[in-house]
C-alpha positions in Angstrom: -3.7 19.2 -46.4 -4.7 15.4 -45.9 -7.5 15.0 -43.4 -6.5 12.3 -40.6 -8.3 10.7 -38.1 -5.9 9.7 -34.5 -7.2 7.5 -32.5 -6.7 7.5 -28.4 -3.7 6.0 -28.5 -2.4 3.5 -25.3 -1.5 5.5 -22.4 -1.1 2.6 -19.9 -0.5 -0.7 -19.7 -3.8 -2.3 -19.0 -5.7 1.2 -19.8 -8.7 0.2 -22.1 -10.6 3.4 -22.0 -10.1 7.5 -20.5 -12.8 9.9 -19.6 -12.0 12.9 -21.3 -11.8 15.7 -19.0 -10.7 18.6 -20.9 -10.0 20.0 -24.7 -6.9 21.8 -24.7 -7.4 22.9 -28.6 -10.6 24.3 -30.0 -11.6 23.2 -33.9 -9.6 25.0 -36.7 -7.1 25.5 -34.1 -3.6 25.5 -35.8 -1.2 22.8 -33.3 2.4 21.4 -33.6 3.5 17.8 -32.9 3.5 16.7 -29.4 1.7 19.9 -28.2 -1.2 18.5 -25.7 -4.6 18.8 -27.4 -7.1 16.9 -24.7 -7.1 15.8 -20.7 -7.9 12.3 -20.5 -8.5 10.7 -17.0 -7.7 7.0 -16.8 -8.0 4.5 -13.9 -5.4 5.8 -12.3 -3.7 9.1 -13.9 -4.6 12.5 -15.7 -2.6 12.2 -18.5 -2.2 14.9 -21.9 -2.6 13.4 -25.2 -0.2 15.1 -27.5 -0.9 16.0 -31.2 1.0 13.3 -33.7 0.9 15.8 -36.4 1.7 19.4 -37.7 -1.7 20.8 -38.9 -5.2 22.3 -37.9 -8.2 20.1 -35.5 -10.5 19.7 -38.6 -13.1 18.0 -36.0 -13.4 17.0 -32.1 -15.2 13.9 -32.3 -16.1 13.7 -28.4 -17.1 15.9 -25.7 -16.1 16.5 -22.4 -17.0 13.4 -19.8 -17.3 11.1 -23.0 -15.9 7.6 -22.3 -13.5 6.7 -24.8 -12.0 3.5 -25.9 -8.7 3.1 -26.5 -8.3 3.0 -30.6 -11.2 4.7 -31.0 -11.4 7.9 -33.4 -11.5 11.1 -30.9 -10.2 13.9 -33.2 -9.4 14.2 -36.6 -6.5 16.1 -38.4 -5.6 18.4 -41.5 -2.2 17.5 -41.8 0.5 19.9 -43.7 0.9 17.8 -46.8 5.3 17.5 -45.7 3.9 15.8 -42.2 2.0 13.7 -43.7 4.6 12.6 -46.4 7.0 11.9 -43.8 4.0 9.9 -42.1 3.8 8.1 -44.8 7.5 7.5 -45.4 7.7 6.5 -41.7 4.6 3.7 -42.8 6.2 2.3 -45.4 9.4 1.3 -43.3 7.5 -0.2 -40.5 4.1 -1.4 -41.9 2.3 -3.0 -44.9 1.3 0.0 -47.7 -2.4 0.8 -47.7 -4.6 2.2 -50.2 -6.1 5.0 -49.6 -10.2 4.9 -50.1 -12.5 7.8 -51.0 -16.3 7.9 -50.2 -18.4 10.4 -52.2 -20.3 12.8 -50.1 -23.5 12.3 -48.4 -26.3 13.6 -49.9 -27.5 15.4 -46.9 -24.3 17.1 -47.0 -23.1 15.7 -43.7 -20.3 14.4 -42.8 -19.4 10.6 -43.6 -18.6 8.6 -40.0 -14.8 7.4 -39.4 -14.9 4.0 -39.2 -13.0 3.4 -35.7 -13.1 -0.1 -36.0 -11.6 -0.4 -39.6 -7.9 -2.0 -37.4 -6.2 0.8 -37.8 -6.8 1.4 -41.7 -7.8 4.9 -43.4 -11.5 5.6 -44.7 -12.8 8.7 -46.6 -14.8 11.5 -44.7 -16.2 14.6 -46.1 -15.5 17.7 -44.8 -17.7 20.0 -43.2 -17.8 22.3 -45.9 -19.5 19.7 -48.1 -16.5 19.0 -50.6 -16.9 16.1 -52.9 -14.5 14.1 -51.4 -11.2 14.5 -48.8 -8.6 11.7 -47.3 -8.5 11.1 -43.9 -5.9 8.7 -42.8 -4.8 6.4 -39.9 -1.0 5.9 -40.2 0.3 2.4 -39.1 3.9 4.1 -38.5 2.7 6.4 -35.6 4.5 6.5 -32.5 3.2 5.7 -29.6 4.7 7.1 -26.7 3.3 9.3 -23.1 4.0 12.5 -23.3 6.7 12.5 -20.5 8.7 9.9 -23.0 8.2 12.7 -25.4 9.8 15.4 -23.5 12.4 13.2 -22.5 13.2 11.9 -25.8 13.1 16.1 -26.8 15.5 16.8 -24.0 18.1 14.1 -25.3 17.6 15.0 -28.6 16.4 12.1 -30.3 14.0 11.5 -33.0 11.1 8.7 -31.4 10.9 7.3 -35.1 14.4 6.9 -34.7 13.3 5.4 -31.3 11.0 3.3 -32.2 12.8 1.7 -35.3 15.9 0.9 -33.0 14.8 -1.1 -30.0 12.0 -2.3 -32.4 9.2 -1.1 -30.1 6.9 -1.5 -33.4 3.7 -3.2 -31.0 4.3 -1.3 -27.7 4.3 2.1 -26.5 7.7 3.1 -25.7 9.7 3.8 -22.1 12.0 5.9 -21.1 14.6 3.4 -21.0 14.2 3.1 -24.9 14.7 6.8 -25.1 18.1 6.0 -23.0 19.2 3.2 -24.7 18.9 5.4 -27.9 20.7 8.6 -26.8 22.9 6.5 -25.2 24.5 4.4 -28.1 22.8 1.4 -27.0 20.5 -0.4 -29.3 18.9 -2.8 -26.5 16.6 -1.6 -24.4 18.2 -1.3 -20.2 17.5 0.0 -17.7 18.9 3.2 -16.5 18.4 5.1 -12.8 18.8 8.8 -12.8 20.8 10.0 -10.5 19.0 10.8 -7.1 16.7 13.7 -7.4 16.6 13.7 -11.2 13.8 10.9 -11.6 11.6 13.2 -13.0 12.3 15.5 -16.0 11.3 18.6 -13.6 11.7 18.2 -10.3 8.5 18.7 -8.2 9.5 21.6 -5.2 8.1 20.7 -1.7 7.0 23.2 1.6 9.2 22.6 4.2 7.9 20.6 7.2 8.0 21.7 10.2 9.8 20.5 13.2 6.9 19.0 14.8 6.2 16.5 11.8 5.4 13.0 12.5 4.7 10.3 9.6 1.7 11.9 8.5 3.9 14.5 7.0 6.4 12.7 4.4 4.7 13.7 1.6 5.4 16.8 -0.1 2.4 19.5 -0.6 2.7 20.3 -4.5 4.7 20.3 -7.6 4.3 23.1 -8.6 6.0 26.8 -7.4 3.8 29.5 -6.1 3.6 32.5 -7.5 2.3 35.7 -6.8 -1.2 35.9 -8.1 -1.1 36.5 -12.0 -3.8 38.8 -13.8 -4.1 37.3 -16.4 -8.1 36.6 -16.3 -10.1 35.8 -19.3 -7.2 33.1 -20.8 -7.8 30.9 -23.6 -6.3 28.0 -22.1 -6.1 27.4 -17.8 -4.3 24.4 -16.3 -6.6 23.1 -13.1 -7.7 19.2 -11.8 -10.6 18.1 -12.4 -11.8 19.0 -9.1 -11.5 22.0 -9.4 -12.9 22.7 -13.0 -16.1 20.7 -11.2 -15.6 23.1 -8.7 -15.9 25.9 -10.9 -18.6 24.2 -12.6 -20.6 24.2 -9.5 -20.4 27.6 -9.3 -21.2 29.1 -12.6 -17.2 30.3 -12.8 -15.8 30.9 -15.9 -12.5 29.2 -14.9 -10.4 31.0 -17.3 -11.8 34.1 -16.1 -9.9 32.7 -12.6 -6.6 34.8 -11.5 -4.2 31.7 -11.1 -1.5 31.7 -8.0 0.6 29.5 -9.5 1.9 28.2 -12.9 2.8 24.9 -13.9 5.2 24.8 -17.5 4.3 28.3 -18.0 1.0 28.2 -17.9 -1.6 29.0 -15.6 -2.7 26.9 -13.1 -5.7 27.2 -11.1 -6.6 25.6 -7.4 -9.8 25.6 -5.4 -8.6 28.1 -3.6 -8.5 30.3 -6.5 -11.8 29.1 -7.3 -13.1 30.0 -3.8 -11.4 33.5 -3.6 -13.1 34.6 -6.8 -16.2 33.2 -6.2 -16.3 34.8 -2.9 -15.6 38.1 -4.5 -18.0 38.1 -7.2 -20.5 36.9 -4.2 -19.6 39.7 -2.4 -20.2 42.5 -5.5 -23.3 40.9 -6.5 -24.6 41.0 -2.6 -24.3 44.8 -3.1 -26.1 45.4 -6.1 -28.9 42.8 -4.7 -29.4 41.8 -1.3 -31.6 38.6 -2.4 -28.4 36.6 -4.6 -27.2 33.8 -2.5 -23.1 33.3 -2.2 -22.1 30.2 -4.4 -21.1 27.4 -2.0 -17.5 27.2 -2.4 -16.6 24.7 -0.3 -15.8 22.0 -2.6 -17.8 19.4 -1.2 -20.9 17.8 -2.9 -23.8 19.4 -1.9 -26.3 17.2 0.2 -28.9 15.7 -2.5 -26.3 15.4 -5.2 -25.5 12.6 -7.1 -22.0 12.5 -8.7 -21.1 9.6 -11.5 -19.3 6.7 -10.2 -16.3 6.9 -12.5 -13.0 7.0 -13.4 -10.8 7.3 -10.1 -13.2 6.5 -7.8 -15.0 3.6 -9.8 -11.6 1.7 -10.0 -10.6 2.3 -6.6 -13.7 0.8 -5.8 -13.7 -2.2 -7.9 -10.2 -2.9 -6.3 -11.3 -2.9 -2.9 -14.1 -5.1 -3.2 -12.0 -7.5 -5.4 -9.4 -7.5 -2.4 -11.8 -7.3 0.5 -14.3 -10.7 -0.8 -11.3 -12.2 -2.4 -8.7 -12.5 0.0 -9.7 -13.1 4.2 -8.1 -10.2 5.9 -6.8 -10.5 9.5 -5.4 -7.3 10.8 -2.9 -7.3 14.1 -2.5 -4.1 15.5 0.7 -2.8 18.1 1.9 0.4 19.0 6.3 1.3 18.9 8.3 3.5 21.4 10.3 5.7 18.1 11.7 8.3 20.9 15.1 7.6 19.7 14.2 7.3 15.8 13.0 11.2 16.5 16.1 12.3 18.1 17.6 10.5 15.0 15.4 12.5 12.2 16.1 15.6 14.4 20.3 15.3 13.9 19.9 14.1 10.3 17.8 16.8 9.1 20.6 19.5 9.0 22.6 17.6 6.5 19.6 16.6 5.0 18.8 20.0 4.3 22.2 20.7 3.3 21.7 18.3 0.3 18.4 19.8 -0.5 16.3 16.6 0.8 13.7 16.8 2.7 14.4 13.7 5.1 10.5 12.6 6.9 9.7 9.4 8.6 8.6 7.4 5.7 12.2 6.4 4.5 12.7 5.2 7.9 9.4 3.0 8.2 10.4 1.5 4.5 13.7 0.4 5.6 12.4 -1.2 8.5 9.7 -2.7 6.4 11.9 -3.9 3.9 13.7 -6.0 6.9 10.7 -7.2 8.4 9.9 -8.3 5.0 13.4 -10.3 4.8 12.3 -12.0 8.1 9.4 -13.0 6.9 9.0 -14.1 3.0 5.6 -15.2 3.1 4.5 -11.5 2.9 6.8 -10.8 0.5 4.5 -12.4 -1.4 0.8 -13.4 -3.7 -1.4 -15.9 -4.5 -1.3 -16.8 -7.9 -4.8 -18.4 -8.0 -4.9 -19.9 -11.8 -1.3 -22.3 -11.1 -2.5 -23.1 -7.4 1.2 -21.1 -6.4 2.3 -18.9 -3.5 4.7 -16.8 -5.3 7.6 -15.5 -3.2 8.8 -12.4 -4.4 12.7 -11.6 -4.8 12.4 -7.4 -5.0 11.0 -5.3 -2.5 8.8 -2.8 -4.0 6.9 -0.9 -1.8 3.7 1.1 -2.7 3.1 4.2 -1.1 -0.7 5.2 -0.4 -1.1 8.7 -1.5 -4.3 10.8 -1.0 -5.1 12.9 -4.2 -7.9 15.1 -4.8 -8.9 12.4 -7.4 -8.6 9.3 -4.7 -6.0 7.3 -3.6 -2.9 6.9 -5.3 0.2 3.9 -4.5 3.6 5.1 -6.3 5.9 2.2 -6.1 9.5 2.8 -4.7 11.0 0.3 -6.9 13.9 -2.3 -5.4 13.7 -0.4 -2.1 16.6 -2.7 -0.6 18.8 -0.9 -2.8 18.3 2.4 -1.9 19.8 4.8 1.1 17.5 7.2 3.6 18.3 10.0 1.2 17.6 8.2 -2.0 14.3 7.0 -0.7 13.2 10.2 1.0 13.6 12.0 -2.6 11.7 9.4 -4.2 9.0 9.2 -1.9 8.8 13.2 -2.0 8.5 13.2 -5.9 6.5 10.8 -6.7 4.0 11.7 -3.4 3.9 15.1 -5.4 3.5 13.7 -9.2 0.7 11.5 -7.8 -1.4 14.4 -6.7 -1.4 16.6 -9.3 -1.9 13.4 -11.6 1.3 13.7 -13.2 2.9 10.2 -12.1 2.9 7.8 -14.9 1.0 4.3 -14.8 4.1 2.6 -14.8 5.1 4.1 -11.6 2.3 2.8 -9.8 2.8 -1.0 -10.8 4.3 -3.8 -9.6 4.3 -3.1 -6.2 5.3 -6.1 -3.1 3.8 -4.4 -0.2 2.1 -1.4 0.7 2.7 1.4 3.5 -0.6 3.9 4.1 -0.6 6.5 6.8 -3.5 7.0 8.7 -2.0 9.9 10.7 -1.7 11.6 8.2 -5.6 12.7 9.4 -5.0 12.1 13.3 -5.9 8.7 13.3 -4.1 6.2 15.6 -5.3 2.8 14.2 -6.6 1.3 11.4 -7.8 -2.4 9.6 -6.5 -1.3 6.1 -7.8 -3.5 2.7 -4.4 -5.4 0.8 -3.8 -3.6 -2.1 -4.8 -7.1 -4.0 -2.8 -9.2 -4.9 -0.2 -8.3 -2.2 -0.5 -10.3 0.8 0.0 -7.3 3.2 -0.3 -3.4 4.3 1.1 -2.3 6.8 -0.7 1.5 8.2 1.5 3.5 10.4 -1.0 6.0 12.6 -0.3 9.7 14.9 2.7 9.7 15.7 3.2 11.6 19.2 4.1 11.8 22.8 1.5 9.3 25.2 2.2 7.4 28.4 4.5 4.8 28.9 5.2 2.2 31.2 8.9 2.2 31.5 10.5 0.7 34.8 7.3 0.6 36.6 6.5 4.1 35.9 4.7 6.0 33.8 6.7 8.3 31.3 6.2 10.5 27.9 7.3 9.1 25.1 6.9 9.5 21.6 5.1 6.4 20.2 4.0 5.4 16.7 0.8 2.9 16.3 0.9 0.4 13.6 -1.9 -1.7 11.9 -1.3 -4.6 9.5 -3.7 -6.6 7.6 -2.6 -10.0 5.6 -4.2 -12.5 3.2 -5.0 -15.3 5.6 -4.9 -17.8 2.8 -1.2 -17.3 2.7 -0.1 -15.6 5.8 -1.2 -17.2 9.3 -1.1 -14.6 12.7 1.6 -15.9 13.6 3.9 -14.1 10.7 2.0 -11.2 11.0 3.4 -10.5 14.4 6.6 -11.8 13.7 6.5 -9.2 11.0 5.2 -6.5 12.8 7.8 -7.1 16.0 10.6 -6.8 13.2 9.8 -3.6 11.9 9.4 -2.3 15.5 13.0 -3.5 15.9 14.2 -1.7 13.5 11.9 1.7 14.3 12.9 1.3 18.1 17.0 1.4 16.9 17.0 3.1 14.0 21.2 2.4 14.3 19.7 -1.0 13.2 18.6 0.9 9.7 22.6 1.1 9.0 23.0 -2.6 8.7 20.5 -2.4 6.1 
């Protein structure tokens, strides 16, 4: 076996550095290539680093809640001696040959430190059984690629070398569209839309919403399919968020030791409220051997007095909001729209709806009408770009979607939302609400939004002066929506009605647009026909 040293490799454009959460692999653990070995929390995703090699974890070099940098050593490798002959034939196509260089062990008999900063060369290490000398390697020829690339590039049957040598991705990490333009035939790199409902290699399932839903129900609940509850306590490896390994943290809970309800690609997966249950039962057994033993609190809430690390999620949500809130002058208008006859429209749509396995909520509806108050009014539709002095009118609608997660808040990004039907939209909006709270949405899919819908009723609230999700120049929050009195006529009636809150850069978006905007999407919410024409 050669020993090799992988580096974190780039799991998001912009991504500098991950927090790793979890180690999937223990040391001297046999894995395959591509099999996840670690859980590394970004700024905005959980992602799985997969193994680049066939072999055994010869050393973890970090620890769970270790910051690392992107490039930097985290785990190191015996590779079969055919990988890493392949590794190196893979090298010599795409990169300068290097030498490989020895170092003779320590005296102490410890282990020699990978030089992480050596641009991406190979240095000697010895082992940890104190043998004179070994190899560890950095290969210039590895792929890099996230591991949903991976699994598509496995479901089209394609070789990412193959991948990677074609559309001559040999400084990026590749796309799926280089994984299409391969299995394709193609040899340049285009884009391709799955067919509606397929934008995700397995489709997230959803509850069914009741009849009684308003906008703070167009998400779906999960993405994962309930099961009954497995017995399969004392696992060696237990898909959960991090919330709720803190969780089980908190309260001294072994969280393989946790009966899962559901399972996520095979596997286990664990939720608070699995957490709580046990808990709550191994509370209860030890309250009857000793009446002294407090319950663990199980509520998943910090306790009072606590202090928890401002990181990761939280920490860059943060940094956003103050960038937005003392960089661009808010001004927020606020209105409220009769939807009475966009209700009765959901409520004759849903049927067929159904019948085509969609779940159709109110969101699709307010992004079409966003979309043409966004026509009407090009100045939102748009950003500052500070460094050239521009206003920069946009020519794509691409609408963010505020998502809460367990983690924080989350904006997918319906992507050239003008182009898309109710149903197309409400499938998109439904899987990528669910991918980006269980932290399985990629980076990708949360950039280069336009504009930005959040949805304050989705807690009961009515109205709202939300921060611009920099550097848009506009959110717009829809609040409850539900029946309250209405003049109509001269007389007071019950309708259903849907407050709305915008906020706008004032350095590039004056009052007077912001109503003109708002007044066009409650056109279009008030005769939801209107949606037809668009």
């Amino acid at each position: 076996m050669v020993r090799t040293a992988f580096e974190l490799p780039d799991v998001g454009e912009g991504v500098a550095e991950g927090e790793l959460v979890t180690w999937l692999v223990d040391t001297d653990e046999r894995v395959a290539e591509d099999q996840p070995i670690a859980e590394v929390e970004t700024d905005k995703a959980l992602v799985e680093i997969p193994a680049a090699y066939d072999g055994v974890i010869a050393e973890r070099r970090a620890s769970e809640g270790d910051v690392i940098q992107v490039g930097e050593v985290f785990v190191v490798f015996d590779v079969d001696e055919t990988d890493s002959a392949e590794e190196s034939a893979s090298s010599t196509e795409s990169a300068p040959e290097t030498d490989q260089v020895e170092e003779p062990e320590p005296s102490n008999g410890t282990e020699t430190a990978i030089d992480a900063d050596a641009g991406r060369g190979e240095s000697g290490v010895a082992d940890s059984s104190g043998t004179a000398e070994s190899d560890v390697t950095v290969s210039d020829g590895r792929v890099f690629a996230p591991p949903s690339v991976r699994a598509l590039a496995r479901e089209e049957g394609v070789e990412l070398a193959a991948v990677r040598r074609q559309v001559g991705a040999t400084d990026r990490r590749l796309t799926e569209s280089d994984v299409y333009a391969v299995a394709d035939g193609r040899v340049e790199s285009e884009e391709r839309t799955p067919q509606r409902g397929s934008d995700s290699t397995e489709a997230p399932s959803a509850k069914q919403e009741s009849d009684s839903s308003a906008p703070d129900r167009v998400e779906s609940e999960s993405a994962s399919i309930p099961t009954d509850r497995t017995a399969d306590a004392g696992r060696g490896r237990t898909l959960a968020m991090p919330a709720t390994r803190r969780l089980a943290r908190e309260n001294d809970v072994d969280i393989n030791d946790v009966p899962a309800s559901q399972r996520r690609d095979g596997a286990p997966f664990v939720t608070p409220d699995d957490v709580e249950q046990y808990g709550q039962g191994d509370a209860s057994a030890s309250t009857a051997t000793s009446e002294t033993e407090t319950s663990p609190d199980t509520s998943g809430q910090p306790r009072p007095g606590a202090r928890i690390p401002y990181t990761g999620v939280r920490r860059t949500i943060g940094e956003k909001m103050a960038t937005s809130k003392y960089t661009a002058p808010h001004v927020s208008h606020h209105d409220e729209v009769d939807v009475s006859e966009l209700v009765e429209a959901r409520s004759r749509l849903k049927p067929e709806a159904q019948a085509r396995e969609t779940k159709l909520t109110y969101m699709p509806f307010a992004v079409k009408a966003v979309v043409a108050g966004l026509k009407e009014v090009p100045a939102i539709n748009a950003e500052l770009d500070e460094e050239n002095e521009e206003i920069v009118l946009h020519d794509e609608y691409n609408i963010g979607i505020a998502v809460a997660s367990d983690a924080g808040l989350m904006v997918p990004v319906i992507k050239n939302a003008d182009q898309k039907g109710l149903l197309e939209l409400a499938d998109e909006i439904s899987d990528k609400a669910a991918r980006a709270r269980d932290r399985s949405i990629g980076l990708e899919e949360m950039q280069g939004g336009t504009f930005t819908i959040t949805n304050v009723g989705a807690v009961g609230g009515e109205y709202a002066s939300p921060i611009i999700n920099h550097p848009e120049a506009g959110i717009l929050a829809l609040g409850s929506l539900k029946e309250r009195p209405w003049a109509e006529d001269g007389e007071i009636v019950a309708r259903e009605t849907l407050p709305i809150s915008m906020s706008v850069d004032h350095r590039i978006v004056d009052g007077a647009e912001a109503a003109r905007f708002t007044n066009e999407v409650k056109r279009y919410l008030n005769n939801p026909e209107l949606l037809l024409l668009e």
